[in-house]
Each structure stands twice: as C-alpha cells, then as structure tokens.
N, C-alpha and C positions, 0 to 999 in steps of 0.2 A: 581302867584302861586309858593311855592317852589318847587323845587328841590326837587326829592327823596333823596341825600345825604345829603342837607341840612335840610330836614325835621327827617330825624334819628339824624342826632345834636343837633337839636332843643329838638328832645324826649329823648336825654343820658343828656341833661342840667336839663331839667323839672324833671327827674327821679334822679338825682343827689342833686336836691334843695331838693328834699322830704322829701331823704335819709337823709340829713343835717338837717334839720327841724325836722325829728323824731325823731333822735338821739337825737339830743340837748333835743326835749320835755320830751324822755326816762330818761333819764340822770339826768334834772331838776327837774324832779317827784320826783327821789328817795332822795331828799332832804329832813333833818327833817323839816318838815311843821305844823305851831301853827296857831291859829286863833287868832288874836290880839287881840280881846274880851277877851280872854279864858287863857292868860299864866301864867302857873302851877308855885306857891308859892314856892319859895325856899324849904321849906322845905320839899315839895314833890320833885323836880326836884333834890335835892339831893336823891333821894333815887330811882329811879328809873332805872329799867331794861328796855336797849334799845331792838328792837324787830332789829331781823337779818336784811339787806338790801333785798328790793327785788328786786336787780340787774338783777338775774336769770330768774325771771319771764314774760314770751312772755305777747306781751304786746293788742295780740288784744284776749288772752284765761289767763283772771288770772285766778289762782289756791291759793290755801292753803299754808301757809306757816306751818312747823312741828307744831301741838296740842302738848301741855306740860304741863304741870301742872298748873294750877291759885292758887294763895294764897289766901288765905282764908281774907274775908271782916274782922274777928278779927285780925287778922293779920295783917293786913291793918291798922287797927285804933291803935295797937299797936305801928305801925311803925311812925305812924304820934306823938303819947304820945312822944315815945321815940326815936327819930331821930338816926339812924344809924350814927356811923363816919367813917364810912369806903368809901374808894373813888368812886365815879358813875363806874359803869360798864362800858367797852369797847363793841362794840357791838361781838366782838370773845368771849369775856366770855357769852355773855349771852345768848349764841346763841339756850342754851338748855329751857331756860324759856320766857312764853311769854314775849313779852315784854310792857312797861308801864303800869305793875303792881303799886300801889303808897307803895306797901312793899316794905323794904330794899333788901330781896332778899326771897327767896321761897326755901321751902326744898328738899336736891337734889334728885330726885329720883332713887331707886333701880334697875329702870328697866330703857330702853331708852325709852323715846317717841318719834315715828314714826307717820308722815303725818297718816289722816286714811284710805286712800286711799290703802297705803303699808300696813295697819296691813289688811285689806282683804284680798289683796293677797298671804298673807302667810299661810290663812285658819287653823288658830290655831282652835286647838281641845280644849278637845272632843270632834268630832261632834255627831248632834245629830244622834239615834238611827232609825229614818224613814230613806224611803228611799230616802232623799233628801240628807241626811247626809250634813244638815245647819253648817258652820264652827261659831266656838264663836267667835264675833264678835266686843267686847266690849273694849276698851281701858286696860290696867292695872288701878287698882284702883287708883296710884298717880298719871297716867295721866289724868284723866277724869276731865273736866274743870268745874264742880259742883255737891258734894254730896251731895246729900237727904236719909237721911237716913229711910223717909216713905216710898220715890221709892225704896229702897231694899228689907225691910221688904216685901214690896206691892207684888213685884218680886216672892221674897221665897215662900209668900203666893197663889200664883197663881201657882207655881210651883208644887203644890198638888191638882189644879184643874184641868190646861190644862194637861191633858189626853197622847195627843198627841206629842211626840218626836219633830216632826218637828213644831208641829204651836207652843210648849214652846218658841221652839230656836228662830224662824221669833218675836216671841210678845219681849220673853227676847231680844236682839239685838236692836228690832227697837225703841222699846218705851220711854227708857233711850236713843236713839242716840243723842236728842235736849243735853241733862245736859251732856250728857257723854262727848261732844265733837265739841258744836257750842259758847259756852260761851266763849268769846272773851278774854273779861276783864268785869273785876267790879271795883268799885271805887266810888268814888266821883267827883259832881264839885267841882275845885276848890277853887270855891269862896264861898262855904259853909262849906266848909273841916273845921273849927273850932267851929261852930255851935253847939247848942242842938241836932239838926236834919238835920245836915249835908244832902243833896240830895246825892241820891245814883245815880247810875248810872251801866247800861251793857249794853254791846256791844255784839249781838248775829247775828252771821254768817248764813248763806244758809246752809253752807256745805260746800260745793268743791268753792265758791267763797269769801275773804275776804274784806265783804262789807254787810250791813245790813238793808235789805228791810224792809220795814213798812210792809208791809203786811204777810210776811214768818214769820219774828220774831214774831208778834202778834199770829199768829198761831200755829207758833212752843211750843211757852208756852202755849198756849191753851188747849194744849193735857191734861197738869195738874192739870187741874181747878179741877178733885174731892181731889186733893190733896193738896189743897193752904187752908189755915186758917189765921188767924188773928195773928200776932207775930211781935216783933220788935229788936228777932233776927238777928242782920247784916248776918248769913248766911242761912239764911231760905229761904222758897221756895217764901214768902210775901217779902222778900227784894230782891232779883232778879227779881220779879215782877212788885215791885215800879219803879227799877233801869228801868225797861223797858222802863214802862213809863211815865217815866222821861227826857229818851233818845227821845223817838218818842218827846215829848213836845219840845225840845231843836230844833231837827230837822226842825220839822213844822214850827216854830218859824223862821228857819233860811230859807226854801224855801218849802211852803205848797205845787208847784207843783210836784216835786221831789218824786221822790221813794227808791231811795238807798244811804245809804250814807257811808260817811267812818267813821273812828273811830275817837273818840270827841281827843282834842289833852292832855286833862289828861290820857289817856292812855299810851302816846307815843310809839304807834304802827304806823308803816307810813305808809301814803296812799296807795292803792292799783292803778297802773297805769291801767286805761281802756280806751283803743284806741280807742271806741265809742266818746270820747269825742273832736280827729279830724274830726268827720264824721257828728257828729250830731248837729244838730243849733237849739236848743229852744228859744224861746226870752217870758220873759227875760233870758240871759245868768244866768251860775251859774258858782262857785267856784269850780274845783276839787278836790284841797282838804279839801272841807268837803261835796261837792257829789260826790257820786260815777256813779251813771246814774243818768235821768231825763225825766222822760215820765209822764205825766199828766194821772195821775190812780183813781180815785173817792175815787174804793174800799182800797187804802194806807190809806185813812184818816179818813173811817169807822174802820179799823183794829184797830186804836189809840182809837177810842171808844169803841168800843168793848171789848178792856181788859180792860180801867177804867172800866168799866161797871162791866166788872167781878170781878174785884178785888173789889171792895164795895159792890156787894153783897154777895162776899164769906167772907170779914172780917167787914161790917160797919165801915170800917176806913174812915170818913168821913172828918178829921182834916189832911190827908195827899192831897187829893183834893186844900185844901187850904192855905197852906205852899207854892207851887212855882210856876212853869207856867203853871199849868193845864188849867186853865181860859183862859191865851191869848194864849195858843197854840188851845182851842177851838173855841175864837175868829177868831185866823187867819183860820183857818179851814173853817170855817161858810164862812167868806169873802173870799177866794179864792172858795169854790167851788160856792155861791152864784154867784159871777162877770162871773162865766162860765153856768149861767143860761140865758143869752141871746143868741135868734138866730142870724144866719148868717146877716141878715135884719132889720134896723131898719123900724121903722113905716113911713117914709118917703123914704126908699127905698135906702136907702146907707146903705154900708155894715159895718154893726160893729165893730169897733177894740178891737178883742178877746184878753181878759185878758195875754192867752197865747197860742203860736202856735208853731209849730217844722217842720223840713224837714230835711233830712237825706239824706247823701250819701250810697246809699246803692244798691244792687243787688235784695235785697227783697222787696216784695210789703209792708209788714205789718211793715216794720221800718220807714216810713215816711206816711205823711200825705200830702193830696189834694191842690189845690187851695192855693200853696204858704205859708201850713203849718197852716192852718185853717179846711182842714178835709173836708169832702162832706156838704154840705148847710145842716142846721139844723133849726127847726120853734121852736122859746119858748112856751115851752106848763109847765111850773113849774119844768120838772127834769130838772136834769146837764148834761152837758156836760162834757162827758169824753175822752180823744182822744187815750186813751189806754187802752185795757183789762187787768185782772189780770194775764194774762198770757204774758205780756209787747209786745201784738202783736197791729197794728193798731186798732179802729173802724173802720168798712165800713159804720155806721153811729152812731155817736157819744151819742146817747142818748142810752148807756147800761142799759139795764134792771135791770138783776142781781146786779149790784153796785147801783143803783139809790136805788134799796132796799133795801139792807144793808145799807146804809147811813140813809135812814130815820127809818130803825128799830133802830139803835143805837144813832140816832139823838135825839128820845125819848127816850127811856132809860137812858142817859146821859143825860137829862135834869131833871129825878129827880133826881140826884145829885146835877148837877146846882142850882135847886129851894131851897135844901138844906143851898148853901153856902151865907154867908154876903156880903155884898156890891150892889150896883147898878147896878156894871157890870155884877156880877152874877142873879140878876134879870133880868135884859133886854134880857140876852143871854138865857133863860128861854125863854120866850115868842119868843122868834126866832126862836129858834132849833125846838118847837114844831110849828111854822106856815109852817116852811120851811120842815118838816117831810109830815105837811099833803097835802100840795102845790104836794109833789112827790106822796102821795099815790095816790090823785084825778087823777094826769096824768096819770099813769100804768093804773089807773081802767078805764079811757075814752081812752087813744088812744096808752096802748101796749097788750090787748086784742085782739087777731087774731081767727075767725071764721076758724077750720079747715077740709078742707072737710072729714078728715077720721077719728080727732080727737075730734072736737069739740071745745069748745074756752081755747086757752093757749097762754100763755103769748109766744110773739115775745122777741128774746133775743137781739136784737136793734130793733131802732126805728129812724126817723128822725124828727119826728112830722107833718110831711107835708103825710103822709099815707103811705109811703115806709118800710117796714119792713125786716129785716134780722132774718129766722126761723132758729134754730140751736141751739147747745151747745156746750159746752168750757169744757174741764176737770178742769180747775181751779176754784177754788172758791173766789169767788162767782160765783154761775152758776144755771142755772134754774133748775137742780136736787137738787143741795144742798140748794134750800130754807128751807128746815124745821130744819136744822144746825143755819141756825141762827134765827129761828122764825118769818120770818116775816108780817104771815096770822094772827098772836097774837098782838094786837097794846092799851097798855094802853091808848091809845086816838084812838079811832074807829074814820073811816068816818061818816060822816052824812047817818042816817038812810033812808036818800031819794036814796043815789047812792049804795045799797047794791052788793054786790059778794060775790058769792059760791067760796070764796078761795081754799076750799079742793077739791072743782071740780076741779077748773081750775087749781092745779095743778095736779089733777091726771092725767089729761089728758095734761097737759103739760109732765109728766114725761113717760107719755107710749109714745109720740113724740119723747122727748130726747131717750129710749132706741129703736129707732126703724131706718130702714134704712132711711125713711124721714129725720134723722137727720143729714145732711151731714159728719158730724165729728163723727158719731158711727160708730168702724170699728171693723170689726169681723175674728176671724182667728182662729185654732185650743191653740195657746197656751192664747189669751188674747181675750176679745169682750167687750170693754167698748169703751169711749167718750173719744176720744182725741183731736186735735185742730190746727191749721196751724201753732202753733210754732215749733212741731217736724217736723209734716207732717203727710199726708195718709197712714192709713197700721200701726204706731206705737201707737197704744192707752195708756192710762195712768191708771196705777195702783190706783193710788188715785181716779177718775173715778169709779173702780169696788168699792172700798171701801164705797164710798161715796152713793153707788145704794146699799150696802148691809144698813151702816148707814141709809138710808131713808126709808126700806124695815122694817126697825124697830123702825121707827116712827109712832106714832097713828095718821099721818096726811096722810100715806097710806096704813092705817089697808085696806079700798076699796078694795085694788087692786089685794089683792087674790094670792093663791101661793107663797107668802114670802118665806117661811122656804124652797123651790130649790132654789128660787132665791138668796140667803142669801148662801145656801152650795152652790152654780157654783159660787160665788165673791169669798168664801174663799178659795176654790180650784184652781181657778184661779191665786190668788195672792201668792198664795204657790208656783206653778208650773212657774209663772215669773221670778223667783229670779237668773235663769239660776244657782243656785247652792250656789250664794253668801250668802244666809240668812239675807239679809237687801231688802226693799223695792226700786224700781227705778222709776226714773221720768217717762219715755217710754219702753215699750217694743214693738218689731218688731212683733207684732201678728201671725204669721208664722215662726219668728225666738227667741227662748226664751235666745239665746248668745245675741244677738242685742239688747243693749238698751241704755240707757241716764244717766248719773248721777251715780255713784256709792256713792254720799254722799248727801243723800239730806233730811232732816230732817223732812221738813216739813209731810211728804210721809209716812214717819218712825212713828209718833208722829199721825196718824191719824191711823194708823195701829192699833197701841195702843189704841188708843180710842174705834176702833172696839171689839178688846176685852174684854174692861172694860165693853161695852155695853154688850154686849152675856153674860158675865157671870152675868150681874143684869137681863138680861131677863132668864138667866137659875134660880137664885136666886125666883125671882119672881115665875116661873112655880114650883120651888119645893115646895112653901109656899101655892100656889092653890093648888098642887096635895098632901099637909098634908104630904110632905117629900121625896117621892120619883118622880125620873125626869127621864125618861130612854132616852126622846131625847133629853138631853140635848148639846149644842154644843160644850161646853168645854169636857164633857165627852168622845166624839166619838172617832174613829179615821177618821183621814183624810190622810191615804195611799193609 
C-alpha cells in the first residue's frame, strides 16, 4: 500500500494529466471545424463572416455568444448572384455580426447588439403601466434575428385587445422571443446553393445555449403555426420553416440517436465546446463537432414529424417533401427507433445488444443509465425504448409513455404525406410508419393503463413492460397533461373496434392525478404550484407547466372537468407573478422564492406563452359571436392587477 506522501503525488500527477488533457481538448475545440461531406464552395467561403472565437466561454456552462443582426435569405441569394470582391473578414472585424452568414457582409447597425441576457438587465422602458412594471424586453429592430412582418401587425393588433398593462408587456416580449432572437443563421446547403431550389437551411438556438435541440427548435416554431402559409419567399415565415426542417433531416441523417447538435459547417459558426462530452460514453460514439450532446430521446424525433406534418397541412407543399432528405431522414428514424423496440432478453434468454446505450460520469442519478448503460431491464411489448426524457433527465424505465405517443400520433400523420410521395421507398415507409404507430397504440392500451385507487384508470408515465410502472409527471413536453397539444386520443387509423378506450376518460383522470399531490413532481408554494421534474428539482416548478394546465383547461377533451375558467385565471396569474420582475417567461421558479429561478432566455417557454394568448383571445372571439357581440368575461379584456 502507499504512502500517504506518495499517494498525494500520485493525486498532483493524475490532476495534472487532466489539466493537460482539457486544455489541450479546450483549445482544439475552438478550431474552425468543417465536415468533409459538407465544404462550403468557394464561392461562398469567400464571402463569409467568421463568428468571434469562443475562447471565453467556460466549458462545462456554454452560453450565447452576442445575437446580431442576420442578413436577410435575399441577401443571401444576392451575395451568392454577385460574389463580393472584397477580402474574408478577420474574425476582429466581424465580431459585431453573426457569423457564417453566406452574405458578403450584413448592414451595420445603428444601435450595438447586446447578448440578451444583458439587454434584460438594463430593463429598458417604458415599462409597463401595471404593477409589475414588465421592462420591454425586445432586441432593437436591426438586431432581431428574423422579421415577420405578420408577427408585428399581429402584435399592434392585440395590443388593442389585451386590456391589461402587464399581460400586453409578458405576451409582447415573449411571443416574438423565438424570431427575435434564437435564429442562428439561415442559409443554404451547400451543395445545392446553385439549384432551382437550392435547400434552405436554419439553425435555431435554446436561448442561453448555442446548440440546437430537435425538440426545442421544433417547438419553438411551433408557436407560429397560425402564422405560417404557403409562400416561396426566401424570407417568409414558410422558408425558416422548410430551413428547419431541412436541418432536423441533415441531423437525423447524421446520428438519429442524438439530440443536439451544433451548427451545419455552411454557416461557419464554431462549435460550441460541451464538457459533457469528457464525461459521457454513448456507444455508438458521435462527432463533436456536429453534436453537441447525445441522449437517446424518442420525443427528438417525433418533433421532426411534427413540423413536416405542420407545414403541409398549413401550405400543401407537397413537392418540397420530395426534393431532399425528407424520406431517408424518415427512414432512418423509423430504424433507429424500431431497433430500440427490443427488450433487455431475448427469446432464449441472452441479453440483447441494444442498438444504443450510455453511462456517464456524473454526480447525478438521472445522467447515466443502469446495467452498464442499457437502463433497468425492459419486456418488448411493441413501444420504444427511450433512455431519456424530454427533459434530458434518465428513464427509471425506459418505456416512456408520453413520447411513445407523440411518436405514433405523428408517425401517422406523416404517413399521409408519405403515401403522397413517388417511389417505392415512399410506399413501403407508408405501410410501416402506420403498423409501427398502431403496434404502440395496442401497448399503451393493454399495458400503460394503471388502475388508480383514488383516480381511476390513467396512463402510468413509464412503464417497463414486465408490470412495474412509474406514476408521475414531467413539465416538459411531451407529458401526460399535454396530451391534447398534440392530439393524440384522435388517430386517422382507430384501434380495432374489439380493444376500445374511453380516451377522454382516462385522461381526465390522468390529468386530475398529474395536478394533484399523488403526483410526485407537482409542487406547490405561494408564488408558483405547477409540475416540475428532477431536472431542476423539488420546490421549483415550471412555468410551462401552468401554461400548459391552462392550454388543456381549454381544450374540448377536458370541457369534463369543470371549473376551467379559475383554473385558467390562477395559471395566468401565476405566470404573471413568476417573472420576478423580468417580463419574459423562465424555465423554473423557486415556488416560495419568485427572485430564484432558471433560464433567463429560453424560448421555448416564451413561445407557448404566446400561444396561450392566441388561444384566449379565439375563445373570447368565439364567446362574443355566441353572446351576438358582447363578452364582459372576457380574458383579454380584464385586468389582471
């Protein structure tokens, strides 16, 4: 045995190698990094603005580098017509405009742009007239990283409805935060950059972190679906939409397990270093720089469906489905979460080699996974296997509910698209997506049904398939409150008439479970009492949460359940009163402390906020057309002081 002097030697060498070893990794990160597939045509790569180093940035908490302006996709196409001759930027000169624009340069703006982080804290005015007195919270017009000019109108014109000082200022701020200020870059691939129909491309941030989640981004644009129409506008709200996804296609394509990735290397923006990436071992291994994490999440690759889905039924653009990798990023889809359709066991009793498994060095229970990164023993029963929540926390058993059905509500959906398009391949993937949709609904219906003695029967929010369930809820969505957000007791291909369910039962009384204290993660306190989840912890509930009980409180799949309209004013009074002051929406709040929270930039959060009030004011719209014009409860109309 050693020595105590020799074993402190032993510990300044090993803490010494580490030191050396991160640096170096530090260091090596911030390297301009291409994908060999992928490098950008001369003709772009002269014209492009390099994005600052991110020397500065600690490497186990990225942040944001300054939001600046984005040049406009005409602008873009201009640059590429008519090739700039003036020399590539240094990265000192460019330091003020994104960078890997494929525009020559982008116009300077009048004002600085500021991380948005710092333009909060300067609580520029006028604040609003309640007594929250909300600071405005909005970028300058030349720095907001995409205009819509319907979102403005939209804006002005709600600005003569909401009533109310303070909920104008929380809707104005939040709703526009996605466009204002997550838009990365836009662009093209490269290798279509001279085409008819060049592939668009964008790159859309969290917020406070620069890296872009399948699932966030899909969402984040989500908020604007009454806003989205048919157009082939390069700067329309339908060509940031395509670009999306476009992006999610490319991604899948390049690791369907994967959840975040960094920015495609025609931007030339440079990767974001995340020190998760020393700690963490999924096999198969992945690339850094073109992911950014890597957690096997079901719902990432429902979210990819989910907005094709949207975007063809808001414009029947049916011919952009079929132009590039929509197919075999649906493909790969299909087969990676398929191959995660087997249990732990096979039929002879040897254990499976799962597609894909992970272990992590960590302190926390919910960043690693079981049994050498295979997760607790699971029985094939037709869902997937997912080893991570939308909330990037562990399963405690792998058969999530909540994503098993999002996946197969957009599995069909997205397969009449499919049925739509030419070829073989698009037929056969037809006939899959829908056996492998109803394969998960039969499971839910036979074995994530839980007999509750105080509830009666609702869905367990895991499952393992061998009878072990996990009762609870997760504020993130997909989550057994927010079933009726994505529809999925409505199924253009019904079960077989022999195994019928009371859907609307079983979730009303799933959702009276979720808000109740049986739900281990519903926490209550004077300033917040919603559904939060083991990623913050105990005691901070999630804003999105209340929203999300308000959104379903005003869905006809829980007219049932009676007293809506308090329950609907205690969420929006709630979410007023969280903001600690800031006039933006936050991930957590400390339910007893309304300074203590998460996130000062998070979009997603922001963007459902807005969605709440697009809702309220078509259910006030609606009650004035019943009541022949007049509405006196209306909830745009009130105040909420």
């Amino acid at each position: 045995m050693a020595r105590p002097q020799q074993r402190v030697r032993i510990a300044a060498i090993l803490i010494a190698c580490v030191l050396v070893y991160t640096l170096f990794y530090i260091s090596d990160g911030q390297r301009a990094i291409t994908w060999s597939s992928n490098r950008p045509p001369a003709s772009l790569s002269q014209n492009q603005n390099h994005a600052a180093k991110d020397l500065e940035k600690p490497i186990l908490e990225p942040t944001s580098s300054p939001v600046s302006p984005v040049p406009t996709v005409s602008s873009i196409q201009a640059s590429i017509a008519s090739p700039a001759t003036t020399p590539v930027k240094s990265d000192v000169e460019s330091i003020t405009s994104i960078g890997g624009s494929t525009a020559s340069s982008s116009p300077t703006p009048s004002v600085a742009c500021v991380p948005y982080e710092q333009l909060q804290k300067q609580r520029n005015g006028p604040l609003s007239e309640g007594k929250r007195n909300f600071p405005f919270s909005r970028p300058p017009l030349e720095c907001r990283t995409f205009k819509l000019p319907s979102l403005e109108k939209l804006i002005e014109r709600m600005r003569g409805i909401v009533k109310d000082p303070d909920l104008f200022r929380l809707f104005e701020n939040s709703y526009p935060n996605t466009l204002d200020t997550t838009i990365k870059w836009r662009g093209f691939s490269e290798s279509t950059v001279n085409d008819t129909f060049p592939e668009e491309l964008a790159f859309v941030i969290t917020g406070d972190i620069d890296a872009m989640w399948l699932r966030d981004s899909a969402s984040q644009i989500y908020s604007y679906l009454p806003l989205l129409e048919a157009s082939s506008d390069p700067d329309s709200l339908a060509s940031l939409w395509r670009g999306v996804v476009n992006l999610h296609a490319r991604y899948i394509l390049i690791s369907p397990y994967c959840h975040s990735f960094q920015p495609p290397p025609e931007s030339g923006l440079n990767p974001t270093t995340n020190g998760a990436y020393l700690n963490n071992h999924p096999i198969p291994r992945y690339d850094p720089s073109k992911v950014f994490d890597c957690k096997w999440e079901l719902d990432s690759l429902a979210s990819f469906l989910q907005i094709s889905t949207a975007y063809y039924q808001r414009t029947n653009d049916l011919a952009f489905f079929q132009r590039y990798n929509w197919v075999d990023a649906v493909e790969a889809a299909i087969k990676a979460a398929g191959d995660m359709r087997l249990g732990t066991y096979a039929a002879d009793g040897k254990v499976e080699d799962s597609a894909w498994k992970f272990t992590g060095w960590t302190d926390r229970g919910s960043e690693t996974l079981t049994n050498n990164g295979l997760g607790n023993p699971t029985k094939a029963n037709g869902m997937v296997r997912t080893a991570f929540r939308p909330s990037d926390d562990a399963c405690i058993y792998q058969l999530l509910v909540p994503a098993n059905m999002m996946w197969a509500k957009y599995l069909e959906e997205a397969s009449l698209i499919m049925a739509k398009l030419e070829g073989e391949k698009a037929h056969n993937l037809t006939a899959s997506m829908r056996d492998f949709a109803l394969g998960i609904r039969k499971a839910i219906d036979r074995d994530a049904v839980v007999r509750h003695r105080d509830f009666g029967d609702i869905w367990a929010y895991e499952i393992d398939g061998y009878g072990s369930t996990n009762l609870m809820d997760d504020a993130n969505i997909p989550s057994l409150l927010a079933v009726p957000l994505f529809n999925y007791t409505q199924s253009p291909f019904p079960l077989p008439k022999e195994t019928p369910r009371d859907q609307s039962q079983i979730y009303a009384n799933t959702r009276r479970f979720v808000l109740n204290e049986s739900n281990p993660y519903f926490m209550r306190g004077p300033v917040l009492s919603a559904v939060g989840g083991p990623h913050i912890g105990p005691g901070k509930p999630w804003p999105m949460a209340a929203i999300v009980r308000a959104l379903t409180a005003l869905n006809p799949i829980s007219d049932d359940l009676g007293k809506e309209e308090v329950e609907i004013e205690e969420q929006i009074r709630m979410v007023l009163d969280s903001t600690a002051g800031t006039g933006v929406v936050h991930e957590s709040v400390n339910a007893w402390q309304a300074a203590v929270w998460t996130r000062a930039w998070f979009g997603w959060a922001n963007g459902l906020f807005g969605e709440l009030v697009m809702r309220l004011n078509e259910h006030d719209e609606a009650a004035r057309r019943a009541s022949g014009g007049g509405n006196e409860k209306s909830w745009l109309g009130r105040s909420w002081q």
